[in-house]
C-alpha positions as CSV (number, residue, x, y, z in Angstrom):
1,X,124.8,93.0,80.3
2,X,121.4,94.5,81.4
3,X,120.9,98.4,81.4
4,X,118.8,97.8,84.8
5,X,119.2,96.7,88.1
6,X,116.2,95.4,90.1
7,X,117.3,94.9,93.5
8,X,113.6,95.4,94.9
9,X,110.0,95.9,94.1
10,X,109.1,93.3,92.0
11,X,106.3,92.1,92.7
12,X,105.3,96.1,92.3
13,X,107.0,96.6,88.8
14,X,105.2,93.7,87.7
15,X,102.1,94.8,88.7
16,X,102.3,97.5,86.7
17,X,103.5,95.8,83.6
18,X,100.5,93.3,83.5
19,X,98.0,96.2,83.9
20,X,99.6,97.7,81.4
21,X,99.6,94.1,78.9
22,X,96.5,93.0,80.3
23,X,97.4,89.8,79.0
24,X,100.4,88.9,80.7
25,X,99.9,86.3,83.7
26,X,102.3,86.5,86.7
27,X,103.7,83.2,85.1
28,X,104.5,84.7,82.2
29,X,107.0,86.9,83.8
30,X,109.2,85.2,86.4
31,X,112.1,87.4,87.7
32,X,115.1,86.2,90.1
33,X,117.3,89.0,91.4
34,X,120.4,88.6,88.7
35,X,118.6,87.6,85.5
36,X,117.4,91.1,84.4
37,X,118.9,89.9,80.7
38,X,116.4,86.9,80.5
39,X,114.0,89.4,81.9
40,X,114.3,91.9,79.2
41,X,114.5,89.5,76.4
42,X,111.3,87.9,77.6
43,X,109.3,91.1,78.1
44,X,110.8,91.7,74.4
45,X,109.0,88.9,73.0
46,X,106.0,89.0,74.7
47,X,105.5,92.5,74.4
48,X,106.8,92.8,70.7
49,X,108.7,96.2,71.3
50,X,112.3,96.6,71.1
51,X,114.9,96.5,73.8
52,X,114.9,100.3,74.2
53,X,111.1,100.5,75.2
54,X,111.7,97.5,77.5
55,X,114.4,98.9,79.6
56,X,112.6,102.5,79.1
57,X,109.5,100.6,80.4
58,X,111.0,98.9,83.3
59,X,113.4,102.2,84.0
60,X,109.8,104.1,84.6
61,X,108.1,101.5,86.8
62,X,111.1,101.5,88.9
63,X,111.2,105.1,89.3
64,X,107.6,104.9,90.3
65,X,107.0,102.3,92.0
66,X,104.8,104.2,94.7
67,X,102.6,105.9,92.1
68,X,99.8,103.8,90.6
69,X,100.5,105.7,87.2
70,X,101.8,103.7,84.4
């Protein structure tokens, strides 16, 4: 089961992910609210960082959403 929850802000916290990996494409990271597992194993690969700095990752860019710091 996935540490995380996103319930809203998607389209925000993936924002911030591809600015961060620049070369992520929005159809490289497809969400549906519900599949956070698929969504942190795919980041996982794509990313090559453990599952720790993933949910870290996503944790942060949930908390600030509103801020355009990474």
């Amino acid at each position: 089961m996935a540490e995380i929850t996103i319930s809203e802000g998607w389209d925000k916290i993936r924002t911030k992910i591809k600015r961060k990996y620049s070369h992520l494409t929005d159809a490289m990271l497809p969400f549906s609210p519900g599949q956070e597992e698929e969504l942190i194993r795919n980041l996982m690969n794509l990313v090559h960082r453990d599952r720790k700095y993933v949910v870290f990752m996503l944790t942060k860019f949930q908390r600030t959403m509103d801020s355009n710091r990474l």
